[in-house]
C-alpha positions as CSV (number, residue, x, y, z in Angstrom):
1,X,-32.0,-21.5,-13.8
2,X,-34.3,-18.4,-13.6
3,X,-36.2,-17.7,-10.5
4,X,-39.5,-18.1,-12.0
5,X,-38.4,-20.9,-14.1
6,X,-37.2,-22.8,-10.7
7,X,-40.8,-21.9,-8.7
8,X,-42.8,-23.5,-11.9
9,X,-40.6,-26.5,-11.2
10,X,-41.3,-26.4,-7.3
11,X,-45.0,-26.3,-8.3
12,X,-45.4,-23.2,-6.0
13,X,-46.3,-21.2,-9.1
14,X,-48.6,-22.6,-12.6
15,X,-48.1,-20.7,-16.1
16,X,-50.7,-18.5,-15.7
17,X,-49.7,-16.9,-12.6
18,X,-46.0,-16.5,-14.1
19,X,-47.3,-15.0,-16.9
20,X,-49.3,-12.4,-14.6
21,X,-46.3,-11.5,-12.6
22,X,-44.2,-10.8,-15.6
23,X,-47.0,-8.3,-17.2
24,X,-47.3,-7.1,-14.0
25,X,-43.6,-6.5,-13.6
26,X,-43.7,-4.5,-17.4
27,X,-46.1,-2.6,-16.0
28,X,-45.2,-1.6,-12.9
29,X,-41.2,-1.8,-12.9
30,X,-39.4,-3.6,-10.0
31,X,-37.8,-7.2,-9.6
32,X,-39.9,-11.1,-10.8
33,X,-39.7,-12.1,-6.8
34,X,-40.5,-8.1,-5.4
35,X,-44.0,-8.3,-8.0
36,X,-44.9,-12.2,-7.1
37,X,-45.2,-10.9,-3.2
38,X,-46.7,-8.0,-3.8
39,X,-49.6,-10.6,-5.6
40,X,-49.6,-12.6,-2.6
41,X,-48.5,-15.6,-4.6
42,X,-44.9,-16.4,-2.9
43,X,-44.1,-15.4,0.8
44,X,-40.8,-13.7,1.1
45,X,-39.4,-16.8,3.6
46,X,-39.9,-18.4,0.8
47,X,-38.6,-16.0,-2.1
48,X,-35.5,-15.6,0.2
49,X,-35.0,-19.3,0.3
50,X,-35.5,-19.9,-3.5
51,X,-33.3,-16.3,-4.2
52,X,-30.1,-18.3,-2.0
53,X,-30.7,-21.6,-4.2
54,X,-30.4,-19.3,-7.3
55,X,-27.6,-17.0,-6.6
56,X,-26.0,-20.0,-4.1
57,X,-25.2,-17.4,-1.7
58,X,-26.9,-17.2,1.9
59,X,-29.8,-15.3,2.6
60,X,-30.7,-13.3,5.2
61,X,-34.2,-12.5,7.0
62,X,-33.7,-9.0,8.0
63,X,-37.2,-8.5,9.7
64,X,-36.0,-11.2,12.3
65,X,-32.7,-9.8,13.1
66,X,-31.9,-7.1,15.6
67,X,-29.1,-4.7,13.5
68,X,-27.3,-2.1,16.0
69,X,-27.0,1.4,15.2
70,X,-22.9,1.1,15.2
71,X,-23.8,-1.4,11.8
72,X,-25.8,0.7,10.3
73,X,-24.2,3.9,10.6
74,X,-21.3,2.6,8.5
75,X,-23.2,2.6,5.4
76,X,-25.0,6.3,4.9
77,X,-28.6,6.6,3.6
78,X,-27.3,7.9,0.1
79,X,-25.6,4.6,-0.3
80,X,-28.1,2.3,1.3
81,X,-31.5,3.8,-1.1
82,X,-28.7,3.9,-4.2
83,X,-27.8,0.1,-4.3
84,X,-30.4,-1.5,-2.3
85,X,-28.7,-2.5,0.8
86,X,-28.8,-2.7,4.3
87,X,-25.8,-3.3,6.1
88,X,-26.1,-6.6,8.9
89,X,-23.2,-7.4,10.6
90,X,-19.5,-6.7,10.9
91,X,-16.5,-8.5,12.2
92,X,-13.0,-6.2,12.3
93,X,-12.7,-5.4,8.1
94,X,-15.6,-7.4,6.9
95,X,-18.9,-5.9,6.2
96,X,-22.1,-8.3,6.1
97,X,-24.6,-6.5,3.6
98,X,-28.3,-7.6,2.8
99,X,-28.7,-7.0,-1.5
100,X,-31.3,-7.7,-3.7
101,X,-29.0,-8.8,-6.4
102,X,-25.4,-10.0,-4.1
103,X,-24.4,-10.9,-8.5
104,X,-23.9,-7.2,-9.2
105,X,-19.9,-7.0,-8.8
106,X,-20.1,-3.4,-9.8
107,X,-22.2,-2.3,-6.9
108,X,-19.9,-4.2,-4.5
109,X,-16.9,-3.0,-6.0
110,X,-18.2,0.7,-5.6
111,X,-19.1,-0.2,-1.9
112,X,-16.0,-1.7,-1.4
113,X,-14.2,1.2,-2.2
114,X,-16.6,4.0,-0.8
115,X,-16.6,2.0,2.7
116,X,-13.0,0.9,2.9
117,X,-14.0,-2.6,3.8
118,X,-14.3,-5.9,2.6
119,X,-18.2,-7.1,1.2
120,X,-19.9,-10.3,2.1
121,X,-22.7,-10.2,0.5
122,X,-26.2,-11.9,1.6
123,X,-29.3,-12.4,-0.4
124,X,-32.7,-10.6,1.1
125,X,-36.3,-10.0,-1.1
126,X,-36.2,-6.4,-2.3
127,X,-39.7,-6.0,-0.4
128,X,-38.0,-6.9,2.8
129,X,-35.1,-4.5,2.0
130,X,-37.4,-1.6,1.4
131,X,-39.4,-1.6,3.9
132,X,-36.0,-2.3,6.1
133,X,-34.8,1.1,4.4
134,X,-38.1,2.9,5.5
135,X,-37.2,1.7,9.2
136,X,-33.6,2.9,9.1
137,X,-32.8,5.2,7.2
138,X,-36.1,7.1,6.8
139,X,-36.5,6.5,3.3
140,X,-40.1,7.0,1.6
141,X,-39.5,5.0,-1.0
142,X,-36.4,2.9,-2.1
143,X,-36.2,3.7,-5.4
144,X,-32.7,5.0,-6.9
145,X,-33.1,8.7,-8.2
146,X,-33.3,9.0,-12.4
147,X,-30.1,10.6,-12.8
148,X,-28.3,8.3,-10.9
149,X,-29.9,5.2,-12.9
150,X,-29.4,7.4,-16.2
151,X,-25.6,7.7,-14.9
152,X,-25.1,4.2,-14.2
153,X,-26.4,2.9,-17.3
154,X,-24.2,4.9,-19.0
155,X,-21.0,3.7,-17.4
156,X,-22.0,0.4,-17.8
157,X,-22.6,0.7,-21.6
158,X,-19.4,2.3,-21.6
159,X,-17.7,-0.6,-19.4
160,X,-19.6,-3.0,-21.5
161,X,-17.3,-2.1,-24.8
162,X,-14.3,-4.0,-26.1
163,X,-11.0,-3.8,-25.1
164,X,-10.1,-2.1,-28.3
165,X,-12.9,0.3,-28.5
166,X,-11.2,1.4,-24.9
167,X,-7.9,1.8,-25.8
168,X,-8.0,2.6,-29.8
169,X,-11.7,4.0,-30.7
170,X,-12.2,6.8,-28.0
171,X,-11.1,10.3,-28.9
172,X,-11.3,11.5,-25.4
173,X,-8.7,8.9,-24.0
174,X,-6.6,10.0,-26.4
175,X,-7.1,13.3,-26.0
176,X,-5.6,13.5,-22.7
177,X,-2.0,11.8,-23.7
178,X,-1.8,15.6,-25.6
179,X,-2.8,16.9,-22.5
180,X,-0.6,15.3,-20.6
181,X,2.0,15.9,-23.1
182,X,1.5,20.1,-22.7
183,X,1.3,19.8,-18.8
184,X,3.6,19.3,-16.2
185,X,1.4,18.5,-13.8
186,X,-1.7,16.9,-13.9
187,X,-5.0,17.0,-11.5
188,X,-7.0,14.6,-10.0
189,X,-9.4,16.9,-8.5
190,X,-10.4,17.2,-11.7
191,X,-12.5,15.0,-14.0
192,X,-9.9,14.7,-16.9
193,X,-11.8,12.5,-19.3
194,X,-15.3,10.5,-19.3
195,X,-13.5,7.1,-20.3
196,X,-14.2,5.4,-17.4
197,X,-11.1,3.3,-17.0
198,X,-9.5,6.8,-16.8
199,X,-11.9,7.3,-14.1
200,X,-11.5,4.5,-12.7
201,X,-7.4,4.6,-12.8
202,X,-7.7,8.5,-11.2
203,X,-10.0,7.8,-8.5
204,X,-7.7,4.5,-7.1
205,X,-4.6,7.3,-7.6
206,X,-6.3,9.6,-4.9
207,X,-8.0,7.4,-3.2
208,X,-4.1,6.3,-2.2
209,X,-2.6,9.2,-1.8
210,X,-5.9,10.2,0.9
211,X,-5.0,6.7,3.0
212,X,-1.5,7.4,3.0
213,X,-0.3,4.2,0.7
214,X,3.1,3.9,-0.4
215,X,2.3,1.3,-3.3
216,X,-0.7,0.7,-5.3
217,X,-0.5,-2.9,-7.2
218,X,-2.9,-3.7,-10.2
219,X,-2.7,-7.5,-10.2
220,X,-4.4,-9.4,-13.4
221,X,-5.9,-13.3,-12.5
222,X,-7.8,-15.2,-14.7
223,X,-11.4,-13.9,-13.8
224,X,-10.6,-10.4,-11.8
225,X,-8.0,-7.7,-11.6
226,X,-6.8,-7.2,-8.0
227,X,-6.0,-4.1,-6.8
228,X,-3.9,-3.5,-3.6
229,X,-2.9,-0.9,-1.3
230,X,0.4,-1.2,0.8
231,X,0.0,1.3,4.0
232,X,2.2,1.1,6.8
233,X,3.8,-1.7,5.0
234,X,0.8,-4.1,4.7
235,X,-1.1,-5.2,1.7
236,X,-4.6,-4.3,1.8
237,X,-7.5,-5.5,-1.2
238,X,-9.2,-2.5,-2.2
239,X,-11.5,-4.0,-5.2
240,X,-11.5,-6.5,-8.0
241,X,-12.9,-5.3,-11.2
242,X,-13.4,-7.7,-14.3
243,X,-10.5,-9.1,-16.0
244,X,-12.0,-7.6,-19.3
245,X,-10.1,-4.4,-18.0
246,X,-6.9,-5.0,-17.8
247,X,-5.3,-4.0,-21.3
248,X,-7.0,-0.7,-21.1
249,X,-5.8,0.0,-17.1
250,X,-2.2,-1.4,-18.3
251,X,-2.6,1.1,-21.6
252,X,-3.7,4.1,-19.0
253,X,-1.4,3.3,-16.7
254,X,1.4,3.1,-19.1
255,X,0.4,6.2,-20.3
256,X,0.6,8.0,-17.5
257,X,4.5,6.6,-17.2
258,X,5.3,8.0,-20.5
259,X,5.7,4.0,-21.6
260,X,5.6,1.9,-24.6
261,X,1.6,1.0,-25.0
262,X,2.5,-1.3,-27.5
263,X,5.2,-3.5,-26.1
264,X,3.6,-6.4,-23.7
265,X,6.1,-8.8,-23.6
266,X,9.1,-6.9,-21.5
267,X,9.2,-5.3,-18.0
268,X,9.0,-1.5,-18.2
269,X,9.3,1.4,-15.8
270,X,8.0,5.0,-16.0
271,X,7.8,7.9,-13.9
272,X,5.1,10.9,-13.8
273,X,4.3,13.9,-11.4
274,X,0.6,14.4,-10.0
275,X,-0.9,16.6,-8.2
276,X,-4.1,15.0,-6.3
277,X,-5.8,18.3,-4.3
278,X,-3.1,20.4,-2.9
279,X,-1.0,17.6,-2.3
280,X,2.0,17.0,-5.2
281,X,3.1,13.3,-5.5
282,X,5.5,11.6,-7.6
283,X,4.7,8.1,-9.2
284,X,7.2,5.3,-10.0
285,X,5.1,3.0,-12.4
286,X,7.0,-0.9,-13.2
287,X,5.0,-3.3,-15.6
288,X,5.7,-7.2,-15.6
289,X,4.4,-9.4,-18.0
290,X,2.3,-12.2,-16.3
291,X,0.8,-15.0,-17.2
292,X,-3.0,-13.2,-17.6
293,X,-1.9,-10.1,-18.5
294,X,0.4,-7.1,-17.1
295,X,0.8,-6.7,-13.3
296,X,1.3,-2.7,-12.5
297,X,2.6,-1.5,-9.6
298,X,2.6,2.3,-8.4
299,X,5.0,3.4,-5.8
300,X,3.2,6.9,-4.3
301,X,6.4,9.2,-3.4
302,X,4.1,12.2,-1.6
303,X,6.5,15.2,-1.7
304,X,4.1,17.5,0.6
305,X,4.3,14.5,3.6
306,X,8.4,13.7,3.4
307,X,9.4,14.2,6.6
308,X,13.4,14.5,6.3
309,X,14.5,14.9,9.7
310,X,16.5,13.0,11.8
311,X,15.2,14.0,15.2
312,X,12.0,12.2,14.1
313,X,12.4,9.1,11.9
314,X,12.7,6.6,15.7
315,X,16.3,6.7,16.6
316,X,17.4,6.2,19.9
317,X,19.5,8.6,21.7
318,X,22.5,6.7,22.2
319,X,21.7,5.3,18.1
320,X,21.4,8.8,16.6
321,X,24.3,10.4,18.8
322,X,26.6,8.0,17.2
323,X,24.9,8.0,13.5
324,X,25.1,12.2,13.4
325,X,29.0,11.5,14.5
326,X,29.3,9.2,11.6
327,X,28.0,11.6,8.9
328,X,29.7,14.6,10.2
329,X,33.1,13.2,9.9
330,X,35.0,14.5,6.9
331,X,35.9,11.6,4.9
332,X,35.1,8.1,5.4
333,X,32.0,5.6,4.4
334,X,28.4,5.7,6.2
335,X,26.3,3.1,5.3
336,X,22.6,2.5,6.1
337,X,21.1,-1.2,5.5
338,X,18.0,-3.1,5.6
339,X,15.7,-4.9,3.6
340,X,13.7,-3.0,0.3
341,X,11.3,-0.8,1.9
342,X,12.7,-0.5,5.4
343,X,13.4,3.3,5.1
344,X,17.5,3.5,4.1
345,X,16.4,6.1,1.5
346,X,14.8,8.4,4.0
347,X,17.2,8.0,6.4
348,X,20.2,9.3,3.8
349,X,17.5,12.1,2.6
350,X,17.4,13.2,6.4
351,X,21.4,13.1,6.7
352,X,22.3,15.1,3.5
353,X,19.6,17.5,4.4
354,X,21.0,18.2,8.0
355,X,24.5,18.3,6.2
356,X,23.5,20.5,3.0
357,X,25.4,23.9,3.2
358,X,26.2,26.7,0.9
359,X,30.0,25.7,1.3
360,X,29.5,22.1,0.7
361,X,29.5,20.3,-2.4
362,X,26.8,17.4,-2.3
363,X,26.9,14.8,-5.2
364,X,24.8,11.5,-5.8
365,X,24.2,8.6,-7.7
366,X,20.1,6.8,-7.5
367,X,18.1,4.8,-9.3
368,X,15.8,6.6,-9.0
369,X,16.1,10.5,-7.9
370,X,13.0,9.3,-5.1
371,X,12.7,13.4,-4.2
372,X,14.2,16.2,-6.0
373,X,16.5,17.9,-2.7
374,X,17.1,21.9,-2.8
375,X,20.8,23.0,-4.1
376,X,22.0,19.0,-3.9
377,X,23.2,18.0,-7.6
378,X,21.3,14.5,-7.9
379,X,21.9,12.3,-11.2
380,X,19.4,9.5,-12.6
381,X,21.4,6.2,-12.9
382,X,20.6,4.6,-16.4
383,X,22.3,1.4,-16.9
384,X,20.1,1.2,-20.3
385,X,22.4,4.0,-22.2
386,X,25.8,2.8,-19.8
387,X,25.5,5.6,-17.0
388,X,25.7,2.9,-14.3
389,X,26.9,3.7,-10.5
390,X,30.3,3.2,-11.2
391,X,30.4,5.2,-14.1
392,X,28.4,8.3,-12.1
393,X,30.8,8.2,-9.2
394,X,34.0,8.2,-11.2
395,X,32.9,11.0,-13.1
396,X,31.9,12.4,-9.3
397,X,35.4,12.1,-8.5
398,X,35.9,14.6,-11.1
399,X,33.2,17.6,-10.0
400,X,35.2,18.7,-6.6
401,X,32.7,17.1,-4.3
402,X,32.9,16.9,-0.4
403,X,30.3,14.3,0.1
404,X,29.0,11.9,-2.4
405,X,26.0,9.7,-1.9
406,X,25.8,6.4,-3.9
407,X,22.0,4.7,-4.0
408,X,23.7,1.5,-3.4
409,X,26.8,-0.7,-3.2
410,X,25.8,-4.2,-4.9
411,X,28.9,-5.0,-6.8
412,X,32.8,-4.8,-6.7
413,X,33.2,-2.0,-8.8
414,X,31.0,0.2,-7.1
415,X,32.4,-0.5,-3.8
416,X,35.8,-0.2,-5.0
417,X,35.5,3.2,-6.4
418,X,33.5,4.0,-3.0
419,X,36.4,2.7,-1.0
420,X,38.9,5.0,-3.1
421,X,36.6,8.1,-2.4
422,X,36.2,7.7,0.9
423,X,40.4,6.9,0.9
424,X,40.9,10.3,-1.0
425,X,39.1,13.0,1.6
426,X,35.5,12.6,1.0
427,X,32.9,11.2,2.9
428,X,30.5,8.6,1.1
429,X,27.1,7.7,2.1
430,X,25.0,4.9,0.5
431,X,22.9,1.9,1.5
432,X,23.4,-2.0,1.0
433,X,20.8,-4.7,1.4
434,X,21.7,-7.1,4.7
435,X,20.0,-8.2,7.6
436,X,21.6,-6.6,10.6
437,X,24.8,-4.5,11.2
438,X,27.3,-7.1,11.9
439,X,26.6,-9.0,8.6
440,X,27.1,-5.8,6.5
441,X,30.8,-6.2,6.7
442,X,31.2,-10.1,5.6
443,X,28.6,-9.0,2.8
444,X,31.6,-6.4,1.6
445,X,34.0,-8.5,2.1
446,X,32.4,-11.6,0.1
447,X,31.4,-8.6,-2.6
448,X,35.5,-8.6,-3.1
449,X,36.6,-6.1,-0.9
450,X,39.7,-6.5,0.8
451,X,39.4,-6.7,4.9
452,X,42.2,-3.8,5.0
453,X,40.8,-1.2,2.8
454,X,36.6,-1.5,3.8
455,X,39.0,-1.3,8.2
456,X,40.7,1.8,7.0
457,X,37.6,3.3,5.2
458,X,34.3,2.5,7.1
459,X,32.7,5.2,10.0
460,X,29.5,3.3,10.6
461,X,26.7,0.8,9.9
462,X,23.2,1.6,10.7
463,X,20.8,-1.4,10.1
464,X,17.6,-0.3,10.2
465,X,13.7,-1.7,9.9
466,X,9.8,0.3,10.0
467,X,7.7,-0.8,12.5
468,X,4.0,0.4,12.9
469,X,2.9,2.6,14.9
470,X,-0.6,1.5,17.5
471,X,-3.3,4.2,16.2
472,X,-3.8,6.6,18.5
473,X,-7.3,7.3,17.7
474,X,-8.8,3.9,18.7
475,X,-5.8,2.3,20.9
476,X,-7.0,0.2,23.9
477,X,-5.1,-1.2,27.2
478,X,-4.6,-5.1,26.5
479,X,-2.9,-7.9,28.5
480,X,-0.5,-10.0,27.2
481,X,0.3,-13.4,29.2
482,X,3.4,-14.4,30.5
483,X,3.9,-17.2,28.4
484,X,3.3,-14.7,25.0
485,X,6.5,-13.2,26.1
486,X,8.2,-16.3,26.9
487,X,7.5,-17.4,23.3
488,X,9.1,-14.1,21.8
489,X,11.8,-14.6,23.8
490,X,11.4,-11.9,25.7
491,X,12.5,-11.6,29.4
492,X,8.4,-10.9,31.3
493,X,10.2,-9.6,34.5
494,X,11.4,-6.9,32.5
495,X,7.6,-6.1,31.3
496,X,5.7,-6.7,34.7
497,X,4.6,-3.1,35.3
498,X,4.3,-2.3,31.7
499,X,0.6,-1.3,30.1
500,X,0.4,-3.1,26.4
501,X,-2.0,-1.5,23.7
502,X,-3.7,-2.5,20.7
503,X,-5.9,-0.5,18.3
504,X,-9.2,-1.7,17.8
505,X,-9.5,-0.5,14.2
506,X,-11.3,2.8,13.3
507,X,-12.2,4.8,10.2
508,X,-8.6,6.4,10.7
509,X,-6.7,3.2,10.6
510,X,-9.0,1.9,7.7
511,X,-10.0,-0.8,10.8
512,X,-6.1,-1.9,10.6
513,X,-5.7,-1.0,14.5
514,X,-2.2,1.1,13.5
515,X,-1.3,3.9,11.8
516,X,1.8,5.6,10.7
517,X,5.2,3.6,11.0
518,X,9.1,4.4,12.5
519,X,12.3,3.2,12.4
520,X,14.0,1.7,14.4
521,X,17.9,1.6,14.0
522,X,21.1,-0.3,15.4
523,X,24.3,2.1,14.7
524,X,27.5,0.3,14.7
525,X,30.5,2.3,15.8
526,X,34.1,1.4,13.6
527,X,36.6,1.5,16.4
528,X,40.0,0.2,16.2
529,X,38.9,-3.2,18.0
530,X,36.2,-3.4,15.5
531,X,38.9,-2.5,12.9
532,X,41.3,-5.5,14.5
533,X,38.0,-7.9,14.1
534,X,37.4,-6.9,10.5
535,X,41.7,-7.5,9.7
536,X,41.4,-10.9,10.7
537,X,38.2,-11.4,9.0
538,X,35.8,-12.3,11.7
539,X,32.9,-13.6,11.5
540,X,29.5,-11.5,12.0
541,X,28.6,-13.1,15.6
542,X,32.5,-12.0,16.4
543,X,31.5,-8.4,15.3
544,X,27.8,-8.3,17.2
545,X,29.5,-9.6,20.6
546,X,31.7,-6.6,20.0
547,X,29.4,-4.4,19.0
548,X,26.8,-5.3,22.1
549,X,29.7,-4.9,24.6
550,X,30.6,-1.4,23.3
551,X,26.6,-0.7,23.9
552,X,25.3,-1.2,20.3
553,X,21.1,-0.8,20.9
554,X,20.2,-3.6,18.2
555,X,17.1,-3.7,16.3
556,X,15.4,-6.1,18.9
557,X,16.2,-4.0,21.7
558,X,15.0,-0.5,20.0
559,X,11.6,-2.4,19.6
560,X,11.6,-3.7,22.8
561,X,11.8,0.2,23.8
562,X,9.1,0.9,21.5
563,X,7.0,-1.5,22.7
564,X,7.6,-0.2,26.8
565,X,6.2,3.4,26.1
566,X,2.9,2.1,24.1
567,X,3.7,2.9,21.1
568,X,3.6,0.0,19.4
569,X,2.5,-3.9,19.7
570,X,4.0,-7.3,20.8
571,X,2.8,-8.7,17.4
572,X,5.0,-5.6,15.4
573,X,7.9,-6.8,17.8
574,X,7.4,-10.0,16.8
575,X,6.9,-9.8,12.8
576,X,9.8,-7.0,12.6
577,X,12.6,-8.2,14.6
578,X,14.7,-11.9,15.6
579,X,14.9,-12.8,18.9
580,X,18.7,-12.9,20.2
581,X,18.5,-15.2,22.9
């Protein structure tokens, strides 16, 4: 029901004064409630309370409320006098805002995104918020400047056309797929087109790549499109535009990965190079057909931040003294598991980089090439036209190579042909998908692999994991209880004198209390016990005894040591590792 239509029911207004308000509202601009106050005919108690019933959100009285300078500092005077909002109240990532219309997704959306925190929005009479803006932020007048309404009208026009007009009917959309055709890399400083989903699509992109995510996810739902940030391995919302959108972000999107804008029904994958201010980045792009539409997700690969050294990705001294053994032995298989995302790729990057040499003949096998690595011959795998990994490394076995590097073992064939390489002189590198160290050999050995050939053949096993790092900028001495450890089971005695932190959550950690993430790594030595253990296929508790006497550090314990000197939290401990006791 419309406001005035629900005061005429109330009996707090006749016809007649209605009528008034509304010519006076032609007249003079502004919102029905802002003009029946400024008549004196409704107070704005009880606008507010009518404006809650309408919207069914709550309402907020800010001339009763004390609102500290922290609250308001988060939202800048630009912002505040553009949408017609006063910031109230926050509580770690959520953001209580007073709005004259809390039913304008776009506005919250925008805020959502320019403020890096999630909106609750409260209703609150426009009179109250202006003179509220007058108080705070200085403001003369509340009114947003004619360009910027001008601007916003136009975008939402624009946003307000069909799906098809979006993807078929406008000249300038298509304009860019030429571009993008000529260039090899493309610019998001730059305001490539004035389709607005391309805007839209571009700004996400760099807003990314600025917070440092690894994965951006474009999620379609029945009434919204979710988009999410992973950064330092944690989902975050960002903002949920209309599900209206979602064909032309797919179509953009798809685009972008040089894939088929016509095919809706099959998962696709695409790849592109960007260059977002001086920074170049490479994007993976996968679509999946769900059941409202086509879910996207962007993996960020950020050439100009890889860090591909081994002195700095977390490893233990006694972990990387053993793993730099492994991969500078000259023949032999080096393997480096953990789950999807845990870091393996980095961590082989790091190795053939410290082993590339003029004299050596470096060879590999990915799907995909993650980051193109100087005088290293890398090949794309492509099961589609039959260059699988098998097929790449016999034809490896072919080019002379010293070391070859396989993106991973998951079936016999592969491992066989690995197994024969490493047999033959030549030292073989590549990653597997199991829990811990121990486990990775029963997971060969049920692959199909005889117990006698993966004895004679395997170096080492480094299991690994990313766990994140307490941000420095807003980290704060905590205690933990005695019985918190207990529960983890971890021994307190050993942690009696130690000082625990926490971040509090800044503008740095996008209020996330870390930032930044590092490995941690268990490197299992193949020594001719272990090779006795592996011949009479024991089991993987066999091998970890073993492996623990010979003074393996496992993934528990090299968190444990992370958590000691600060650097990261009992929770991380906790979510990224299993107790062993």
């Amino acid at each position: 029901m419309k406001l005035g239509q629900m005061l005429l029911k109330a009996g707090l207004l006749d016809q007649e004064q209605l009528a008034g308000a509304l010519d006076h509202q032609k007249s003079e601009g502004g919102r029905l409630g802002y003009n029946l106050v400024k008549m004196g005919l409704i107070s704005e108690d009880k606008l507010n309370d009518y404006l809650a019933r309408q919207n069914r959100i709550e309402a907020v009285n800010i001339d009763s409320i004390d609102i500290p300078q922290d609250v308001l500092n988060l939202v800048s005077a630009k912002l505040a006098l553009r949408y017609e909002v006063v910031p109230v109240e926050k509580e770690g990532r959520r953001l209580v805002l007073a709005m004259a219309d809390p039913q304008n997704l776009f506005t919250i959306d925008d805020l959502r995104f320019s403020l890096g925190m999630e909106i609750e929005p409260h209703i609150c009479a426009s009179s109250m918020i202006q003179r509220a803006l007058h108080k705070f932020y200085g403001a003369t007048d509340a009114i947003i400047p004619v360009e910027d309404i001008e601007r916003e009208n136009e975008l939402a026009s624009e946003l307000d056309a069909t799906e098809d007009e979006l993807i078929v009917g406008d000249e300038a959309f298509f304009s860019l797929i030429q571009e993008e055709e000529e260039e090899e890399e493309e610019d998001y400083s730059v305001d490539l087109s004035d389709s607005p989903v391309v805007k839209l699509v571009n700004s996400v992109i760099a807003d990314a790549v600025k917070r440092g995510a690894s994965d951006i996810h474009f999620e379609p739902f029945e009434k919204f499109i979710r988009i999410r940030y992973r950064i330092d391995g944690v989902l975050h919302e960002i903002m949920r535009p209309s599900r209206k959108y979602r064909r032309a972000l797919a179509s953009r999107l798809k685009i972008l990965g040089d894939m088929n804008i016509a095919e809706h029904n099959i998962p696709q994958d695409g790849r592109t190079k960007v260059r977002v201010g001086d920074r170049f980045v490479d994007m993976r792009i996968s679509s999946l057909p769900t059941l409202f539409g086509e879910k996207l997700e962007v993996r960020l690969l950020d050439r100009t931040s890889a860090q591909l050294n081994l002195d700095i990705l977390g490893f233990e001294e006694e972990s990387l003294y053993k793993f730099r053994r492994g991969i500078k032995r000259p023949y032999g298989i080096v393997l480096v598991t953990g789950p999807t995302g845990s870091g393996k790729t980095t961590t082989l990057y790091s190795a053939l980089t410290e082993l590339n040499d003029v004299g050596v003949n470096i060879l590999t096998a990915e799907n995909p090439v993650e980051f193109n690595l100087e005088s290293i011959n890398q090949v794309q795998v492509n099961e589609g036209v039959g260059l699988t990994f098998a097929k790449a490394l016999r034809a490896f076995l072919r080019q002379d190579p010293d070391i070859i590097m396989v993106g991973e073992i998951r079936d016999q064939e592969t491992s066989e042909i690995a197994i024969r390489a490493a047999l033959t002189g030549h030292l073989v590198l590549s990653t597997a998908h199991t829990n811990d160290a121990p486990s990775t050999i029963n997971r060969l050995v049920d692959m199909g692999i005889e117990p006698f050939m993966l004895s004679t053949s395997l170096i080492c096993v480094c299991s690994q994991r990313l766990i994140r790092k307490v941000c420095e900028n807003c980290k704060t001495q905590v205690s933990v209880p005695r019985e918190a450890l207990v529960d983890a089971g971890i021994d307190p005695d050993r942690f009696k004198d130690t000082v625990f932190f926490e971040g509090t959550g800044c503008s740095k950690c996008n209020q996330t209390g870390y930032k930044g993430r590092m490995g941690l790594y268990e490197v299992m030595d193949i020594d001719d016990e272990m090779r006795g253990l592996i011949d009479n296929d024991a089991n993987s508790i066999e091998i970890e005894k073993a492996a623990l006497r010979k003074g393996m550090v496992n993934l528990r314990e090299a968190a444990l040591r992370k958590l000691e000197i600060g650097a990261t939290t009992l929770d991380e401990v906790i979510r990224e590792t299993v107790s062993n006791v």
